[in-house]
N, C-alpha and C positions, 0 to 999 in steps of 0.2 A: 534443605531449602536454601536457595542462595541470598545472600542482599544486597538492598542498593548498591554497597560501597564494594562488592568485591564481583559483582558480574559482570564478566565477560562481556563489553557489547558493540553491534556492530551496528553504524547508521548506516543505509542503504539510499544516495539518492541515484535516481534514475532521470536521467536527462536529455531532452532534445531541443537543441539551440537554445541553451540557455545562457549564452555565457554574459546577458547584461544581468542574470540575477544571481547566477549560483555562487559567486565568491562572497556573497551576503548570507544565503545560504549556510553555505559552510561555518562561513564566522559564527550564526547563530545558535547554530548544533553547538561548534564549540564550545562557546559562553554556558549554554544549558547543559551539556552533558558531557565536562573537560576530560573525562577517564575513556567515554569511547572512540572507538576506531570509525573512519569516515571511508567510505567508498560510494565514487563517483559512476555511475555505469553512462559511458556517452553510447546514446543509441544511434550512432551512424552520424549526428550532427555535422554541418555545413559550414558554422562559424568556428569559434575559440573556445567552446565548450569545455573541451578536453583541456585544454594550457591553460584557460584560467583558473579552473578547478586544481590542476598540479600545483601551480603556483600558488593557493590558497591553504595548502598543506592536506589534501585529501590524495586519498589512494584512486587512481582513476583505470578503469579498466574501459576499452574503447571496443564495441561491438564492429565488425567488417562495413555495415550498412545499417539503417533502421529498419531493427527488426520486432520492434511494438515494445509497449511495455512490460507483455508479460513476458516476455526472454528476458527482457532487461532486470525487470524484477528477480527471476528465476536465476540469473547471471550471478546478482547481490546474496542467494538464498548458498549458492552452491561455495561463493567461497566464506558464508557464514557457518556453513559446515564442514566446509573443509579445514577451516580454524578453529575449529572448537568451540565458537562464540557459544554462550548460555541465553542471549538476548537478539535478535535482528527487530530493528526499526526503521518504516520506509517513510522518506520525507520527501517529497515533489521536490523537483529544481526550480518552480518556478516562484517561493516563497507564499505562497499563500497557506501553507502548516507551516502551526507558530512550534518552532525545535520548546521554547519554556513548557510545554505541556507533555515532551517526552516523559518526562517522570510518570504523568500522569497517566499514561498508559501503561507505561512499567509496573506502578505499585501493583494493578492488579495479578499481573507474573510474577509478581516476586511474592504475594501473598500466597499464592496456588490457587488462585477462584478462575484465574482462565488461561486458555492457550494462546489464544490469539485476541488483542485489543483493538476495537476501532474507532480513531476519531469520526465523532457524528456532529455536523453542521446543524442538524435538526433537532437531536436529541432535547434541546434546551432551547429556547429563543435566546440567541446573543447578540444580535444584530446583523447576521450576516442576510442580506437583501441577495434573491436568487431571480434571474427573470424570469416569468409566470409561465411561458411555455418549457424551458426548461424543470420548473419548479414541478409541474402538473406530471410531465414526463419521469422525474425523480421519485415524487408519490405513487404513482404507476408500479413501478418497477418493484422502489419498495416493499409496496405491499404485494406483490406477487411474489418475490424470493420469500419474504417471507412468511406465504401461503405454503409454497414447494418446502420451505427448511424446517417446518414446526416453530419458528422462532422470530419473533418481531424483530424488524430491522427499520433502522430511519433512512439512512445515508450508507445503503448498498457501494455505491460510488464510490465509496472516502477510498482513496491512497494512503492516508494517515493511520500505519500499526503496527503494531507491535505484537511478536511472534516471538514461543518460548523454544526450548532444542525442541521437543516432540513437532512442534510444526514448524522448524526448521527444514528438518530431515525428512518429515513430507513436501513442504515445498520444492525443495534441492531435487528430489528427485523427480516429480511433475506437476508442472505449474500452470495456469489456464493461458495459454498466449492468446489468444481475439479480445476476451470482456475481463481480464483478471479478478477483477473489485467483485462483483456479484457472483460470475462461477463460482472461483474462490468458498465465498461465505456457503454457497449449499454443499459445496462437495465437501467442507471445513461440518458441518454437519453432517451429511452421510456418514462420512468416517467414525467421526462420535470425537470430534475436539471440540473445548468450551470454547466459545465466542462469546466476546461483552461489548456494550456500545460505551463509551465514554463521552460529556460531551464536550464538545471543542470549539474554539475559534476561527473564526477561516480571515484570512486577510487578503488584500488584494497583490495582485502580479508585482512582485518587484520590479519586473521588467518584459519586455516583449507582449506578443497578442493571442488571445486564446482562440482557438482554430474551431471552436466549437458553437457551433449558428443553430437558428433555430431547425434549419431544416436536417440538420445531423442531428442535432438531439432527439427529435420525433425518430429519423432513421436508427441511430442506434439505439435507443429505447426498442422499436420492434425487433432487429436483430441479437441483441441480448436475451430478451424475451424469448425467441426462438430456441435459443443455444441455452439456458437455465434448464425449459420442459426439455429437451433430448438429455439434459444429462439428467433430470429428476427420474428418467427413464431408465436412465441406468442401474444394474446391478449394484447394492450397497457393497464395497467391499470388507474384508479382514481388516483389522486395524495397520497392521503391517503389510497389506497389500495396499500401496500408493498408484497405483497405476490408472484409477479412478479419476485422477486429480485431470490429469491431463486430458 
């Protein structure tokens, strides 16, 4: 069993234009977890994304174009095993995961109670205010994955987690690109890896504006929806058969 003080780990953040928040970002990870390693994935970004991030002292790897976030994630996954990291944790670039709670997703991997941690906005009441159509949309969703996975989920959606080597090394090899957060969580089920919900803080945008309206949310809520049932459909695989994920 590893510990705190001697795991390998890697933050993952994934980014598109962010470059008014991500060097706060990064300092923050810093401060909370000074032993790991940072890598930046710019997803194709328009601005200074990428220089400010280098200049912040992160590792930056730049995708050709934006190609979503679950490349970008799966981008963070491959070279957390191609390093041999024991830990990968993914933090948004645009600072609304607070980096001081990494731990708090970690203890659970470093206990052996789970493979994969995710920060949950709902889990707890902390005060993070959601708008009611968005909110409704979230509940929704929620409680459908977690119809299809056998297991109660609050905050399908969270980006906020932490992944041990066994779902490392499923992720690296395939990863959900269209809906990550919620594929992800059932196919992380099918396979038979432990998922735990922790709960979390959410803060507001360090910087820039969220692209997400009421009328995408209703839309992507059905389109995920869609894409969850087709893969509940799918064949359960082998545990070493990852091919599922994808």
């Amino acid at each position: 069993m590893i510990s705190m003080i001697d795991a390998k780990i890697l933050v993952i953040i994934p980014a598109y234009n962010e470059q008014a928040s991500i060097a706060r970002v990064i300092e923050r990870v810093k401060e909370s977890v000074p032993a790991a390693d940072i890598v930046v994935i710019n997803d194709g970004s328009h601005d200074s994304t990428s220089l400010v991030a280098y200049e912040s002292g992160a590792k930056v790897i730049s995708l050709p174009y934006n190609l979503g976030i679950g490349a970008a994630v799966q981008t963070g996954f491959i070279l957390a095993q191609s390093g041999n990291y024991e830990i990968a944790v993914q933090v948004d670039g645009d600072g609304q995961h607070d980096p001081s709670e990494i731990e708090v997703l970690m203890s659970r991997l470093i206990a052996d109670e789970s493979d994969v941690v995710v920060g949950s906005r709902y889990l707890t009441d902390r005060g993070y205010v959601t708008p009611w159509p968005r909110l409704l949309g979230t509940k929704i969703l929620a409680a459908y994955v977690s119809m299809l996975a056998g297991q109660k989920f609050s905050d399908t959606t969270s980006g906020f987690r932490a992944s041990n080597r066994r779902a490392i090394e499923i992720c690296a090899e395939n990863y959900p690109a269209d809906y990550p957060e919620p594929e992800s969580l059932l196919a992380f089920r099918k396979i038979g890896l432990r998922v735990a919900e922790v709960p979390v803080h959410m803060n507001k945008r360090y910087g820039g504006k969220s692209s997400i309206t009421p009328f995408w949310s209703a839309y992507y809520m059905i389109k995920v929806i869609l894409a969850v049932t087709i893969l509940s459909l799918r064949r359960a695989p082998r545990t070493e058969d990852t091919s599922y994920v994808h």
